[in-house]
GUDREN-554306 format. One record per atom (N, C-alpha, C, O): x, y, z; residue in one letter; residue number from 1. Coordinates in steps of 0.02 Angstrom, whole numbers. Layout:
(node (X, Y, Z), A, NUM) ...
//
This chain:
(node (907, 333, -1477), X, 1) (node (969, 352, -1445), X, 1) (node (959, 354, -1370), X, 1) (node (906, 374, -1345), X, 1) (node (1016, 330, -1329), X, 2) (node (990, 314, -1257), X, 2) (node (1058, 371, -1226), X, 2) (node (1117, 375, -1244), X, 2) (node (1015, 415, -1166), X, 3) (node (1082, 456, -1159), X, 3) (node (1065, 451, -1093), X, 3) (node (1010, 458, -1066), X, 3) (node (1141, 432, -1061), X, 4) (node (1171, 407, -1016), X, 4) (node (1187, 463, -975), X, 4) (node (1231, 505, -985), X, 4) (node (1116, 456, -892), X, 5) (node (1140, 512, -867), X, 5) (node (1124, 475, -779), X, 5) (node (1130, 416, -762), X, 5) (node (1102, 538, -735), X, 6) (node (1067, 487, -688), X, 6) (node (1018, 452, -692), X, 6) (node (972, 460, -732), X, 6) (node (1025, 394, -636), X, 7) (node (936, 373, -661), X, 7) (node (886, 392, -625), X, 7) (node (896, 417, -569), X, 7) (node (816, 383, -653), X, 8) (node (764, 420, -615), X, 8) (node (753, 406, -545), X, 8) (node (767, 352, -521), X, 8) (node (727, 454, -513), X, 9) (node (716, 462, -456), X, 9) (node (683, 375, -408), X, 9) (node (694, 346, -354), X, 9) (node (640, 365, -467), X, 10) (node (603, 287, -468), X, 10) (node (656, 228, -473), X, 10) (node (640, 170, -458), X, 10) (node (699, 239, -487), X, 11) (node (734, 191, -489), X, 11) (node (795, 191, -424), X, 11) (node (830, 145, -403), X, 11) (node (788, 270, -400), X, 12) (node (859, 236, -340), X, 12) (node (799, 224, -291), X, 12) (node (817, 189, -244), X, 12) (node (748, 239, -288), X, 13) (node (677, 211, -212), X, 13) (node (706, 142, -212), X, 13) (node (738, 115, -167), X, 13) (node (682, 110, -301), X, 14) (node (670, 46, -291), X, 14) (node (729, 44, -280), X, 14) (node (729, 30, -220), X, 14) (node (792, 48, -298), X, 15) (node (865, 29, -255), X, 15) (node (877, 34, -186), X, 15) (node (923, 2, -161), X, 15) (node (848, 62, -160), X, 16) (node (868, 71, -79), X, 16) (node (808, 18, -43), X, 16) (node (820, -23, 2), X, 16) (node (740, 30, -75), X, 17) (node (698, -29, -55), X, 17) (node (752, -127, -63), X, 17) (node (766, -171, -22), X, 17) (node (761, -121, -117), X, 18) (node (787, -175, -127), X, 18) (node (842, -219, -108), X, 18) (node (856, -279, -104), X, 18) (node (878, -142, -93), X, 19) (node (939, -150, -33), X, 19) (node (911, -165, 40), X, 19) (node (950, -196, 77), X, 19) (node (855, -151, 64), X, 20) (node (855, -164, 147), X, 20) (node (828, -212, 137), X, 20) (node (840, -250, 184), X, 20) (node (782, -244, 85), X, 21) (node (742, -308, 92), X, 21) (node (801, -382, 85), X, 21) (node (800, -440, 103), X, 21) (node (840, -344, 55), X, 22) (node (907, -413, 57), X, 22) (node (958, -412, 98), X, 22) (node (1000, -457, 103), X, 22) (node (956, -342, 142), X, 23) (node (986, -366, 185), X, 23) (node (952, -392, 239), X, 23) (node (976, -433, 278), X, 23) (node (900, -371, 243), X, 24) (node (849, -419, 293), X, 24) (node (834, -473, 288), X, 24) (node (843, -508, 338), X, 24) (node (810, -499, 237), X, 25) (node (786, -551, 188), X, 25) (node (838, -600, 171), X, 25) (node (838, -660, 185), X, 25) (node (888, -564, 135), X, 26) (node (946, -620, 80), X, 26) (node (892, -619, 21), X, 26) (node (838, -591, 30), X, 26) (node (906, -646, -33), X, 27) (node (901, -639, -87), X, 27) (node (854, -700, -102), X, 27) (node (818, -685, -150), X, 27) (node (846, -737, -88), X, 28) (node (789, -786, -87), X, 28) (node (730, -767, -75), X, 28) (node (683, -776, -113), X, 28) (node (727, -730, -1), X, 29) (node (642, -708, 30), X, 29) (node (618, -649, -26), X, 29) (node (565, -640, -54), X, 29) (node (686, -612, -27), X, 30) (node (660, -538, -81), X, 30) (node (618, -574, -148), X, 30) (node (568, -545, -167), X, 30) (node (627, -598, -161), X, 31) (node (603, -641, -240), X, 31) (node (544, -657, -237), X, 31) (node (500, -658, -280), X, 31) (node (547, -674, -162), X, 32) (node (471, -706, -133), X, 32) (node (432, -650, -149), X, 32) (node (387, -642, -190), X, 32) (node (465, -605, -98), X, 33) (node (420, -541, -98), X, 33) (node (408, -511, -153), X, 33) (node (352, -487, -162), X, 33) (node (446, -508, -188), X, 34) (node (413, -494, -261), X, 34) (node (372, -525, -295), X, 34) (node (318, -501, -313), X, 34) (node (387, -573, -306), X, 35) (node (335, -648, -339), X, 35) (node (271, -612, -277), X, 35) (node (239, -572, -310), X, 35) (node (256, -612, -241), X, 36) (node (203, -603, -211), X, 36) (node (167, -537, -223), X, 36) (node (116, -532, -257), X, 36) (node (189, -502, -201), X, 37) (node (177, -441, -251), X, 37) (node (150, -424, -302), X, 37) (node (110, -377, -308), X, 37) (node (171, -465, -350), X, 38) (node (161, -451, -422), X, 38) (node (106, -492, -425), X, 38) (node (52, -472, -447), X, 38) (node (118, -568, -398), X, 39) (node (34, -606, -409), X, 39) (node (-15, -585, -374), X, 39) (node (-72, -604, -386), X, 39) (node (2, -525, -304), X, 40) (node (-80, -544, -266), X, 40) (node (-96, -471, -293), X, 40) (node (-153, -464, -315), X, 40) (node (-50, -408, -293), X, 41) (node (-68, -328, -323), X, 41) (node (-50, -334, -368), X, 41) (node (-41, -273, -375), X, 41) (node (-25, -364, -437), X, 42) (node (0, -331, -500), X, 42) (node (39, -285, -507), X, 42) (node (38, -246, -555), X, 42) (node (85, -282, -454), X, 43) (node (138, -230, -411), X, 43) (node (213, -252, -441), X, 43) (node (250, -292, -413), X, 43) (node (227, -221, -499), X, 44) (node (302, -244, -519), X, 44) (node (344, -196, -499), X, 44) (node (326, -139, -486), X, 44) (node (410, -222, -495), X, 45) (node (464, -178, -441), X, 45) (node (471, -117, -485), X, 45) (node (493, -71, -451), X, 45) (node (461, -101, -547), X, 46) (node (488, -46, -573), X, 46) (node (420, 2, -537), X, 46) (node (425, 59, -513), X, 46) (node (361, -39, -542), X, 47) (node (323, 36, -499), X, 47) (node (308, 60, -420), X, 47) (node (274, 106, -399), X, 47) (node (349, 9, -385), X, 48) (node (349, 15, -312), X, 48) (node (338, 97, -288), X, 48) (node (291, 117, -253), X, 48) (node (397, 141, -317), X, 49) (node (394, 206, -300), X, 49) (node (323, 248, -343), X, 49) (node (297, 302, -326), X, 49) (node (311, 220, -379), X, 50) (node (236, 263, -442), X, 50) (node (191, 251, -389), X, 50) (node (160, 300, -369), X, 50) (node (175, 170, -348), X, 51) (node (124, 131, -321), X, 51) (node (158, 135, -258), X, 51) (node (176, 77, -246), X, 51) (node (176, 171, -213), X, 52) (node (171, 163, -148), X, 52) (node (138, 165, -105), X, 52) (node (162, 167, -49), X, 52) (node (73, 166, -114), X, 53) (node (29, 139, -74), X, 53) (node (3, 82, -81), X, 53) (node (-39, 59, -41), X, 53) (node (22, 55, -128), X, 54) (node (-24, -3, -148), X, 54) (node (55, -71, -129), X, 54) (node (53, -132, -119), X, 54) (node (109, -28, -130), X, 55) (node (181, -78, -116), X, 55) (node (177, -76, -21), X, 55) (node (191, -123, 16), X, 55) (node (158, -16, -3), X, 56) (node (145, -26, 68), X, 56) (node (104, -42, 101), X, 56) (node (111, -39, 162), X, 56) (node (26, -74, 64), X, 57) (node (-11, -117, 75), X, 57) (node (-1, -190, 70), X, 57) (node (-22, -228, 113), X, 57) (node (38, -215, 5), X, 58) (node (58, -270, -5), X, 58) (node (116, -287, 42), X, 58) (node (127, -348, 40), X, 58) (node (147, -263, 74), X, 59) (node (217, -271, 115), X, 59) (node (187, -285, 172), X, 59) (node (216, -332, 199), X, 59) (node (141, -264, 203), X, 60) (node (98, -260, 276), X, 60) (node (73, -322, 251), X, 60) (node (108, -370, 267), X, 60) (node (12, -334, 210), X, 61) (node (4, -419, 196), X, 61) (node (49, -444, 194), X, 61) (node (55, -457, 253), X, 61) (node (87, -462, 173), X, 62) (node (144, -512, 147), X, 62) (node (188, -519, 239), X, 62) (node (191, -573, 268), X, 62) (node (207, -475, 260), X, 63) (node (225, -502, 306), X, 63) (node (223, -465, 388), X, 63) (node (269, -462, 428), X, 63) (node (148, -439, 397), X, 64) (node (110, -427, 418), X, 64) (node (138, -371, 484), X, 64) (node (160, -318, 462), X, 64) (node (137, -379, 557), X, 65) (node (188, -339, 627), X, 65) (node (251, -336, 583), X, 65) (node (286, -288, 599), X, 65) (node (270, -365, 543), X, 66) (node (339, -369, 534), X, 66) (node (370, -315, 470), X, 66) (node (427, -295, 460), X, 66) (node (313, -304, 438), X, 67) (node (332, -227, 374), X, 67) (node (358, -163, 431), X, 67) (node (407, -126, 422), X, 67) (node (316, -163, 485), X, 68) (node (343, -103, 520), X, 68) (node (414, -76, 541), X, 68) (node (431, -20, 560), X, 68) (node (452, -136, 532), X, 69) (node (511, -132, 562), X, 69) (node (570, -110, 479), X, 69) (node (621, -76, 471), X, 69) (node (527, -154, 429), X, 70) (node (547, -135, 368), X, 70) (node (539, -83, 351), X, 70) (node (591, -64, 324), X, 70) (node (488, -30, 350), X, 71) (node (473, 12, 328), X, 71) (node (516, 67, 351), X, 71) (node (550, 98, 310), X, 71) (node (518, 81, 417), X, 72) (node (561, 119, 456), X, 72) (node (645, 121, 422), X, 72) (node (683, 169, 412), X, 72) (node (651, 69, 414), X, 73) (node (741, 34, 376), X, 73) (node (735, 71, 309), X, 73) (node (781, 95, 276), X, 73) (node (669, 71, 293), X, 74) (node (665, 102, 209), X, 74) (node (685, 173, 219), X, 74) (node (721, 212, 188), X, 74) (node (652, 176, 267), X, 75) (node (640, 263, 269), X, 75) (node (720, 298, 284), X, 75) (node (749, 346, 257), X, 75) (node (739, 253, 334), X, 76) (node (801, 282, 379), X, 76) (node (855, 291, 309), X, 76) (node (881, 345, 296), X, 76) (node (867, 230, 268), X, 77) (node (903, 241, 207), X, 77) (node (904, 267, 159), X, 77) (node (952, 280, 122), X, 77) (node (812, 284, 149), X, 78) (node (815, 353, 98), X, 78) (node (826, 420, 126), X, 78) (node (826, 470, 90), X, 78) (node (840, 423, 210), X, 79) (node (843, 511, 224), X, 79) (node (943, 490, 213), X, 79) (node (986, 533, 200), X, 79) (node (955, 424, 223), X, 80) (node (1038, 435, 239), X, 80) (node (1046, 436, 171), X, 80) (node (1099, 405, 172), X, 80) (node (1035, 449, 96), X, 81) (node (1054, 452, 51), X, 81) (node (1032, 508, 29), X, 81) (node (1059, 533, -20), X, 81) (node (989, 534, 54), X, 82) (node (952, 613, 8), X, 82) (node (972, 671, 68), X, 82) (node (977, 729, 48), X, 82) (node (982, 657, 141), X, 83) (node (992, 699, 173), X, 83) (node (918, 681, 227), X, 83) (node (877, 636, 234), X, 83) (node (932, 746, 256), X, 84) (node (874, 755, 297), X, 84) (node (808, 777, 292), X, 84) (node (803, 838, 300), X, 84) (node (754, 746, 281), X, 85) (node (711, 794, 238), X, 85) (node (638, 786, 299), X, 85) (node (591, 747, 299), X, 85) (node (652, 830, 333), X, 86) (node (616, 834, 400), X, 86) (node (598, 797, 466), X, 86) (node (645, 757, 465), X, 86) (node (574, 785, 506), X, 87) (node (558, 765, 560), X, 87) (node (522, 692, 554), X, 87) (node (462, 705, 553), X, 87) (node (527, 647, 552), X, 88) (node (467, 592, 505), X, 88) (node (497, 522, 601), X, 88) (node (545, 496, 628), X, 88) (node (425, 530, 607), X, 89) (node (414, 480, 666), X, 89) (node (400, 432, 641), X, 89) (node (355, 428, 599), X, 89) (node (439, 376, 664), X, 90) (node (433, 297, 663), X, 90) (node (395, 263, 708), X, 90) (node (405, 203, 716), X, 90) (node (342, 299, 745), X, 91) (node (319, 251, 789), X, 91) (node (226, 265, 777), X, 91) (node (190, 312, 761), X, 91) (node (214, 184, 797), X, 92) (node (155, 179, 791), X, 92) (node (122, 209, 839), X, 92) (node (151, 213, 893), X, 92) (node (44, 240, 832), X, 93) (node (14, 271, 867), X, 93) (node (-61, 217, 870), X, 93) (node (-66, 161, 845), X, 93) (node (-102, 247, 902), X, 94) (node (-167, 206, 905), X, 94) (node (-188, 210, 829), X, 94) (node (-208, 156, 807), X, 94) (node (-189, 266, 781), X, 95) (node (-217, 264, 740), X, 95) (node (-176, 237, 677), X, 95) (node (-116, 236, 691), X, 95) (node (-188, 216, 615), X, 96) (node (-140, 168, 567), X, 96) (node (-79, 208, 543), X, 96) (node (-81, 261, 510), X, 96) (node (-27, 178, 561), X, 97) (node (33, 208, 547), X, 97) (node (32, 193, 470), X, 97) (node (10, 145, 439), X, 97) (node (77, 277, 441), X, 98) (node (56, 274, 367), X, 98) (node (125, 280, 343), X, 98) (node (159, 327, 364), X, 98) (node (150, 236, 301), X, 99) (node (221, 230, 268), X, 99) (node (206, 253, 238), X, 99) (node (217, 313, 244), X, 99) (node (172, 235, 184), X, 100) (node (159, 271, 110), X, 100) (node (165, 336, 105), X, 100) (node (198, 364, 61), X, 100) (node (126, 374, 163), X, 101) (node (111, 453, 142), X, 101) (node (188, 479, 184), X, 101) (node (204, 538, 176), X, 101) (node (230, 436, 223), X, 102) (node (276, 471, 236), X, 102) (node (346, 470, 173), X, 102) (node (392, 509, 169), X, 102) (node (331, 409, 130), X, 103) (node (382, 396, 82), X, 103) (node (363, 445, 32), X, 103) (node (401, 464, -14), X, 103) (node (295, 470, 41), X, 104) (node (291, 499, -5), X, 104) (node (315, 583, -2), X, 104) (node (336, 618, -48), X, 104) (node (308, 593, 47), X, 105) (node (354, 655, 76), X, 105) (node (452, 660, 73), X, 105) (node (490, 706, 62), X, 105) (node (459, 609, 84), X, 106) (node (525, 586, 80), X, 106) (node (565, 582, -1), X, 106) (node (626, 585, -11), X, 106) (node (523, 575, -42), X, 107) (node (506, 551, -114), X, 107) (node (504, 642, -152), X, 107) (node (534, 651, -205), X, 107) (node (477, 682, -128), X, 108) (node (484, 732, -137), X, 108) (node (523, 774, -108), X, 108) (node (528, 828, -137), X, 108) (node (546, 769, -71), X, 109) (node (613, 801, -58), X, 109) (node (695, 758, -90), X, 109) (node (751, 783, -96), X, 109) (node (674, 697, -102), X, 110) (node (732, 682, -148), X, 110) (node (749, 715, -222), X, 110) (node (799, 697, -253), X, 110) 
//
């Protein structure tokens, strides 16, 4: 019996991820990015939000200075859908800017 309610938390990430990559992207490159994904990490879209560190490692390979600008777009659309869920800086510092551990903060307050 399947009961019809919201869906998990994992599934609106990967919706809002999926939303900025096509609008950035279009729907062609996103595919890419998945197909890539999945062949070089074993990274399928249902576990992007389980595996976010390993989806924000693969995103930095895949398309290298240029995830940073994505990542930020990720972020900005999960605080405009969940609200505000603290102070979270977008800018790179000398030392490795960390998406993951900030989605993952973001991820818990959703």
């Amino acid at each position: 019996m399947i009961i019809m309610g919201t869906p998990p938390r994992e599934d609106k990430i990967f919706k809002i991820i999926d939303s900025v990559l096509k609008q950035v992207f279009g729907e062609n490159a996103t595919l890419f990015i998945y197909e890539y994904l999945e062949q070089r990490y074993s990274l399928q879209k249902r576990d992007f939000s389980k595996k976010i560190d390993l989806f924000a490692k693969g995103l930095e390979d895949c398309l290298s200075s240029g995830a940073f600008a994505i990542e930020c777009k990720i972020l900005e659309d999960l605080q405009s859908v969940y609200g505000s869920f603290g102070a979270i800086r977008y800018e790179r510092k000398t030392e490795r800017y960390d998406f993951a551990s900030q989605m993952k903060i973001a991820m818990q307050k959703a």
